[in-house]
Structure formats: C-alpha cells, structure tokens
C-alpha positions as CSV (number, residue, x, y, z in Angstrom):
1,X,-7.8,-33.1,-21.2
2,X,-6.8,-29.6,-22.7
3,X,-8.7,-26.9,-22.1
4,X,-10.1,-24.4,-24.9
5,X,-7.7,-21.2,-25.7
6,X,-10.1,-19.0,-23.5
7,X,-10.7,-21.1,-20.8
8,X,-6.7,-21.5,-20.3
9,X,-5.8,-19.4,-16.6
10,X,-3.2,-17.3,-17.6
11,X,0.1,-17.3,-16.3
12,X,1.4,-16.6,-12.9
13,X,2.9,-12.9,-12.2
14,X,6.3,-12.1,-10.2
15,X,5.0,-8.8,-9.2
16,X,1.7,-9.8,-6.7
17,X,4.5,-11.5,-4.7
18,X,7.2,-8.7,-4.8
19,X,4.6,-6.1,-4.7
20,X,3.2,-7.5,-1.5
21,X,6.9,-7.7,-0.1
22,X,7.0,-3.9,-1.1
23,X,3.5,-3.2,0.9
24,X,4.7,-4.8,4.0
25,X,8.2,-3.0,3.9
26,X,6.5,0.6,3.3
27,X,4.1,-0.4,6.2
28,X,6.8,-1.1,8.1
29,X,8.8,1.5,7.3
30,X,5.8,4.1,7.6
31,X,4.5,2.4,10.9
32,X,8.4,3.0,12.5
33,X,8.2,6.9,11.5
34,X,4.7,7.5,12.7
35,X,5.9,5.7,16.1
36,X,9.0,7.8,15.9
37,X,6.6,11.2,15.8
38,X,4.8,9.8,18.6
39,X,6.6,11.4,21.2
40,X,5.9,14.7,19.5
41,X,2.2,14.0,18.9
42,X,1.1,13.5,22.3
43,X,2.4,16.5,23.1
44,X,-0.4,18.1,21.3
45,X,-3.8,19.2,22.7
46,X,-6.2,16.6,22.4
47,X,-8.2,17.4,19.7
48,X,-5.0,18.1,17.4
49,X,-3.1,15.0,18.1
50,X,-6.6,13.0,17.9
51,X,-6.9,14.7,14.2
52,X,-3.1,13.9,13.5
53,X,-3.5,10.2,14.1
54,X,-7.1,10.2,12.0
55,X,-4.9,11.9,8.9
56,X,-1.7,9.6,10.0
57,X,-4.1,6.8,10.2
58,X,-5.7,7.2,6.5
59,X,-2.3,8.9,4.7
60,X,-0.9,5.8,4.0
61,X,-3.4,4.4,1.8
62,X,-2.6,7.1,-0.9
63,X,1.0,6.3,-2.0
64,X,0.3,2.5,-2.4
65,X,-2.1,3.3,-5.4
66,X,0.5,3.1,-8.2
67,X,2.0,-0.1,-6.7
68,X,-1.6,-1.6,-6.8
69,X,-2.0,-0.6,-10.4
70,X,1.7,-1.9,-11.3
71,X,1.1,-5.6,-9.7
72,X,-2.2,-5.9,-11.7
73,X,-1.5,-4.7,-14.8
74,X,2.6,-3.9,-15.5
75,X,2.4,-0.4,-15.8
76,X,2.5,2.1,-12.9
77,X,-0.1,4.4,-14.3
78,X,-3.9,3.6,-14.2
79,X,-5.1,3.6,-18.1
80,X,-8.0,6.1,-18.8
C-alpha cells in the first residue's frame, strides 16, 4: 500500500540530531562558566546575587533561538 503524494511523511533531517548535540554542549559549556562565576556571585549582597542568578537563570534561552530556527527549517534566520 502507497500512500497519496501528500500523505507521504517527509524525510528525516540531520540537524534535530546535531542540533540537540549542540544544545547540550552550549548547556554544558554555559552551566561550567556560570559555576565558574559562582565563587564571585556569592560574594554579592543578597538581593544582587539573587538577581544575578534570576538573569543567569533566563540568559541562556536567548542565544539558542537561531539554532532552533536552523534545525526546523535550514536557515538560521526566522522568515518574516
């Protein structure tokens, strides 16, 4: 049994798999430098470290945009 031309899945991509490979290693990568800052962090009074870890906490969300746009749809830019 073949399936119609528009029922057909399409093919599998390469970059979900190498793009979650690259997630993980930034995580990584930006988990290690935020422990690294740690030290100098808890230094801080209270209410400034407790606002450096909420910025720390949400800052790394922003630069994984573009690699979410390239594993959907090949191109790193979002079209408008």
């Amino acid at each position: 049994m073949t399936l119609p031309p528009h029922r057909t899945p399409p093919e599998p991509s390469w970059r979900k798999p190498v793009g979650m490979l690259l997630m993980l290693l930034y995580i990584a990568v930006y988990a290690m430098i935020v422990g690294l800052a740690s030290g100098w962090l808890t230094a801080l009074p209270t209410p400034l470290m407790v606002a450096a870890y909420l910025v720390l906490g949400v800052a790394w969300l922003a630069p994984l945009r573009p690699l979410l746009v390239w594993m959907n749809t090949g191109r790193w830019r979002a079209g408008r």
